[in-house]
N, C-alpha and C positions, 0 to 999 in steps of 0.2 A: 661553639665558637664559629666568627663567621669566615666562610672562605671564601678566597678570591677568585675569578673565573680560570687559573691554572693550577687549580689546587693548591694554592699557597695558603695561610691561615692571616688573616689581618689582625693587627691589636698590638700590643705591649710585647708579647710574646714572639711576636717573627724579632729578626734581625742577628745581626751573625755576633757569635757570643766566642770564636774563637778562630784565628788565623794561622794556617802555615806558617805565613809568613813575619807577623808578628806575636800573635802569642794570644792570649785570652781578651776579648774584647770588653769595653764600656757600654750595656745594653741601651745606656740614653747618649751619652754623646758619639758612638758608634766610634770612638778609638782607641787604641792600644793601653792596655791599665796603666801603664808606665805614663802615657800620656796624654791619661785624663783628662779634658778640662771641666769636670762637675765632679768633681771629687769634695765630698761635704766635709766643714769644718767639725773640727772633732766638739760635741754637744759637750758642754760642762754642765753638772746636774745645776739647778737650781736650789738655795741651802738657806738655812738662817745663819751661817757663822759658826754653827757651835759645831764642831765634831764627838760624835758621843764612841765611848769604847766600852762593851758589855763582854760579858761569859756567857756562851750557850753549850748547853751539849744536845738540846733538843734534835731527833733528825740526823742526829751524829753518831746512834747504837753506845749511848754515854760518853763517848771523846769530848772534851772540853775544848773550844775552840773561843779565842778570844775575835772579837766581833768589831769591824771601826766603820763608822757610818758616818754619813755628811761631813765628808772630804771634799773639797769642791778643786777636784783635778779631772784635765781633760785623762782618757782611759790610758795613753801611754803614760803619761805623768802618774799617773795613779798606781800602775804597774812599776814603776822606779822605784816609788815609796812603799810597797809592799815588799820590794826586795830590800831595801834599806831595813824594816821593820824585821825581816826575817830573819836576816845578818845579826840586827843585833839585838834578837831574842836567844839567836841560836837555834833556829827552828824553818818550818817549813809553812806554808800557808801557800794562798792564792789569793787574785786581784780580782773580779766578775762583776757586774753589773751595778757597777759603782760602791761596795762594798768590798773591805780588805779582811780576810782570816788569818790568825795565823794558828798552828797548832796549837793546843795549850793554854795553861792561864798566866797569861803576861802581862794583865792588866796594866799594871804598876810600870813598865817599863816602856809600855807603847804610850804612856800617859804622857812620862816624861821626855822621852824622843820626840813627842809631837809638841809638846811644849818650849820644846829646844828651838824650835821650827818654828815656832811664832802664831801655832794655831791655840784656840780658845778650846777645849776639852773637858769635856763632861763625863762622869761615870754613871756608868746606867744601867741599875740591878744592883742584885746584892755585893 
C-alpha cells in the first residue's frame, strides 16, 4: 500500500470510519451513518414474474425446508413476507439473499398465501 510522507497510508482505506462525537462513520461520503447522503437504494433482484416454491432438504442433514424464489421485493419488503409466510405456516424460517425458507413442507400453503397476494406462482419439483 502506498504511504504518504508522514506515515499516513493513501487509498480507499484511510478516512475515519468512527467518531466520539458522532458515532460510526460513512467511509465515502465521510458522514455520520444516520446522515448519509450515498446511502444506496435497496437493489430489487431482477425476475421473469413468476415466483417458484420447491422442497429441499439437500444441505439441510434431511430437514425439509420449503424454498420461494423470484420474489421481486426489495430485502426489507422481503423480510416482512417471510414473516407473514412463517405466521401462517406456523413455523420458522428465514429471508437471505433474495430467497425465503421456511421450516418444513408447506408447499400448499405458501402457494396459496402468495396467490392471495397477486403473485403468479409456480411449483417446482416433485
Amino acid at each position: 500500500m502506498n504511504k504518504l510522507t508522514d506515515g499516513r497510508h493513501k487509498g480507499p482505506a484511510t478516512g475515519l470510519v468512527y467518531s466520539t462525537d458522532t458515532g460510526r462513520m460513512c467511509p465515502t461520503c465521510r458522514r455520520a451513518v444516520g446522515d448519509c447522503t450515498c446511502k444506496r437504494l435497496p437493489v430489487i433482484p431482477a425476475t421473469d414474474g413468476i415466483v417458484r416454491v420447491s422442497h429441499e432438504t439437500k444441505g439441510r442433514k434431511g430437514k425439509g425446508v420449503t424454498v420461494i424464489k423470484g420474489v421481486p421485493l426489495a430485502p426489507d419488503a422481503l423480510a416482512a413476507l417471510a414473516k407473514q409466510l412463517k405466521a401462517a405456516c406456523g413455523t420458522g424460517g428465514t429471508a437471505k439473499d433474495g430467497v425465503v425458507e421456511i421450516q418444513g413442507d408447506h408447499r400448499e400453503a405458501v402457494i396459496s398465501a402468495l396467490t392471495r397476494q397477486g403473485h403468479v406462482v409456480k411449483r417446482v419439483g416433485g
